[in-house]
C-alpha positions in Angstrom: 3.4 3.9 -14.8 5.0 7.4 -14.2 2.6 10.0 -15.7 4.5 13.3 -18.0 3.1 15.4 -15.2 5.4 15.8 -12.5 4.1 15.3 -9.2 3.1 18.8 -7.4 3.5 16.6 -3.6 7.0 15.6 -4.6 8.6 18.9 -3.9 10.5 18.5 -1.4 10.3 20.6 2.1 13.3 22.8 0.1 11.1 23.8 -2.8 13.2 21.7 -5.2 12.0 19.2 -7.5 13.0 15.5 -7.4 13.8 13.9 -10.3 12.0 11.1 -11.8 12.9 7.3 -9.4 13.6 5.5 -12.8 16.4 8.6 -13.5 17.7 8.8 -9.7 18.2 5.1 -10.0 19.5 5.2 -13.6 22.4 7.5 -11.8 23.3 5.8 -9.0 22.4 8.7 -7.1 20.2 6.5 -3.8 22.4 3.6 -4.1 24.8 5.9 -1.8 21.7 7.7 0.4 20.4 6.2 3.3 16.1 6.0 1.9 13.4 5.5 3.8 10.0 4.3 2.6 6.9 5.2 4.9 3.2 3.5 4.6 1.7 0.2 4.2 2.7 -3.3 3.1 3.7 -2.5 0.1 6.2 0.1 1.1 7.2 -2.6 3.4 8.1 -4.6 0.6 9.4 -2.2 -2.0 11.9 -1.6 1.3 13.0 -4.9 0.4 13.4 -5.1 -2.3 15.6 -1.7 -2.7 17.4 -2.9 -0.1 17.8 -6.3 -2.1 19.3 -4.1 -4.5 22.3 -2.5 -3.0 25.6 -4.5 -3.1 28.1 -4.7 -0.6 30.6 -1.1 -1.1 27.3 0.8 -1.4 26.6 3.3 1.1 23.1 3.6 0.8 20.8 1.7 3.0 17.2 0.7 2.7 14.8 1.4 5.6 11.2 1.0 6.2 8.9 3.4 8.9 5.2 2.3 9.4 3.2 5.8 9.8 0.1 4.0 11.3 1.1 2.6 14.2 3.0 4.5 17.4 6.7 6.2 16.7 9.2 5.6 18.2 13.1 6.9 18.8 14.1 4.4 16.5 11.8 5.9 13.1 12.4 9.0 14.5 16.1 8.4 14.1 15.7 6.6 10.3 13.5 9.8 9.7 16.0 12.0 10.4 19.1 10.4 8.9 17.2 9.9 5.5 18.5 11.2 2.5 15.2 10.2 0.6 11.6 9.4 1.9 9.3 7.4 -0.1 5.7 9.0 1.1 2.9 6.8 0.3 -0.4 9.0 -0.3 -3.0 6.9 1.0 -6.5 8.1 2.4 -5.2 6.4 5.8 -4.4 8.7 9.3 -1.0 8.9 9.3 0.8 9.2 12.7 3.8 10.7 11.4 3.4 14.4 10.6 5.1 14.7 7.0 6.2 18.8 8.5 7.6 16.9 10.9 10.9 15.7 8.6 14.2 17.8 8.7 14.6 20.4 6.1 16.2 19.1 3.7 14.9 15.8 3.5 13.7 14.7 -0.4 10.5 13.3 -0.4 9.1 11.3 -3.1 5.4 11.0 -2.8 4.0 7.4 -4.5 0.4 6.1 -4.0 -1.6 3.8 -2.8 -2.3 0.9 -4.9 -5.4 -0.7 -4.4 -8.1 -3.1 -6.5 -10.3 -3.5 -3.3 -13.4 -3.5 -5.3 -12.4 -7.1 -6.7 -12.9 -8.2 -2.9 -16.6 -6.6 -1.9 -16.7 -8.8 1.3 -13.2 -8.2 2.9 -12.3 -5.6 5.8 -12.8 -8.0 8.4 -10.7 -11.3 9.9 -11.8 -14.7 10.3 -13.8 -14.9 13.8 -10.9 -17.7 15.0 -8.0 -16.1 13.5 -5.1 -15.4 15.8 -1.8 -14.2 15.7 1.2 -16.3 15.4 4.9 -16.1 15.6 5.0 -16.5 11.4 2.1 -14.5 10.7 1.7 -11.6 13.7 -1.5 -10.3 12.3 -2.9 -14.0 11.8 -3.1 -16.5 8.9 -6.7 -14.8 8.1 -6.5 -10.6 9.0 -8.8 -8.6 7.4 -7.2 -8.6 4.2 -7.7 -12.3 4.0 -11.3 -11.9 5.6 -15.0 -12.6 4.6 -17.6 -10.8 6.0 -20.3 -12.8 4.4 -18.1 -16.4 5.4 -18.3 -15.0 8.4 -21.7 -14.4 8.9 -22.5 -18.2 8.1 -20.0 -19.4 10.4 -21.5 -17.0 13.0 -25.1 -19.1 12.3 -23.1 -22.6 12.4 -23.3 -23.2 9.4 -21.5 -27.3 8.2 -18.6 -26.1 5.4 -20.4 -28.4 3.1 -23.5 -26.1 3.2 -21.4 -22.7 3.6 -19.7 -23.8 0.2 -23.3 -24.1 -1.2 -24.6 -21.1 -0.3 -21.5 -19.3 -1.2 -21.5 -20.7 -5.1 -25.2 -19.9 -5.3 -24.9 -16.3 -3.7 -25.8 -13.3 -6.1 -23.0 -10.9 -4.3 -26.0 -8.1 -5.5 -27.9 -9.1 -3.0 -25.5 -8.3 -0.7 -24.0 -5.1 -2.1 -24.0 -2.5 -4.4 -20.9 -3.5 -6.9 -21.7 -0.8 -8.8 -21.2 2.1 -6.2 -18.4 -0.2 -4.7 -16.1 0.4 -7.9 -17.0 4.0 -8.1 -15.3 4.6 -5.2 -12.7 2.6 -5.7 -12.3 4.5 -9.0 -12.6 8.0 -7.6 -10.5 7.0 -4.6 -7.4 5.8 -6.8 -7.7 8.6 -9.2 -7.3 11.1 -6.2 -4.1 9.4 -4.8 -2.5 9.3 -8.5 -3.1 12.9 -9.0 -2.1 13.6 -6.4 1.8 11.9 -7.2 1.5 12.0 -10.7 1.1 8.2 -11.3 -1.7 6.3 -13.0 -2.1 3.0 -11.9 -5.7 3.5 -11.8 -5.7 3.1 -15.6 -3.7 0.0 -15.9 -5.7 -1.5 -13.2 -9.0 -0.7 -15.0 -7.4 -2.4 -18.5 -6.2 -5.6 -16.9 -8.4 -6.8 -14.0 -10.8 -8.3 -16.0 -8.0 -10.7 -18.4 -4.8 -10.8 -15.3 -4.8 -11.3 -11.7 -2.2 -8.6 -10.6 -2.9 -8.3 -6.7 -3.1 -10.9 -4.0 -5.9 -9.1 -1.8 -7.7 -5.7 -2.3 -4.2 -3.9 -1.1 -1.2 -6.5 -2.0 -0.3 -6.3 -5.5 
């Protein structure tokens, strides 16, 4: 998924150029560096998984930082002590400065990934969704959402007849699919320029024969 280009965001804040993830992993060289993965979800779970990875006698260690929330002394710390930060480009305010990591510190830019054109009507939660201890942001969050299930639930509507109308619905009457995708397409283009990946080809060859993501933002 790696494009031949290197990534001009990867250098790192000492003007050196990381290698390649696939070749850093192929040599062992994170499995003994403490990594730290900033952005969304998905960094969240590729945290995990890395961190799945390592066996005990490694010295490495897996952390994850969410940039879009508060900071606080304890990413501040996992910031600083990293040997490697996995940046996620996204078109998201960030509340972590990236200036703001040591000098030193190798940052790996990756973008992204999105197919939230295949979900026009999402952005919004489920009008009785509520937090829970299993599920802090609620069984329905606006990932899970339907803006135009929520409309009909808003006018009462029985679930018999909201199925109906919701089968029957030509989604163009309700938004501009077209224009929906070209942003989509511009949007994920920009992010793997910018970090020399190209996800947004594979995800225009396969979305119409596999189902690779979850919702618009979970893979």
């Amino acid at each position: 998924m790696r494009s031949t280009a290197p990534s001009e965001s990867s250098v790192d804040r000492t003007g050196r150029q990381p290698r390649d993830l696939d070749q850093l992993a192929a040599e062992r060289v994170l499995t003994d560096r403490r990594v730290a993965f900033v952005g969304n979800c998905q960094m969240f779970r590729l945290s995990k998984l890395y961190g799945s990875s390592l066996t005990t006698g490694m010295r490495g260690a897996s952390e994850y930082v969410n940039p879009h929330v508060e900071s606080d002394p304890a990413c501040a710390s996992i910031l600083a002590e990293a040997d490697f930060v996995i940046w996620q480009v996204s078109d998201a305010a960030s509340r972590i400065a990236r200036s703001s990591l040591p000098i030193g510190t190798r940052v790996i830019d990756v973008p992204l990934v999105s197919a939230v054109f295949l979900w026009p009507f999402a952005g919004r939660p489920h009008p009785k969704n509520e937090r829970v201890p299993h599920a802090p942001n609620g069984p329905f969050d606006p990932e899970l959402g339907d803006t135009y299930l929520n409309s009909l639930i808003a006018q009462g509507v029985t679930p018999d007849e909201a199925v109906s109308r919701y089968l029957s619905l030509d989604f163009r009457t309700r938004t501009n699919l077209d224009r929906v995708y070209e942003l989509w397409f511009e949007a994920q283009g920009r992010r793997d320029r910018a970090t020399g990946f190209a996800f947004r080809d594979s995800i225009v060859d396969s979305f119409r024969t596999e189902q690779t993501f979850l919702t618009g933002r979970v893979p």
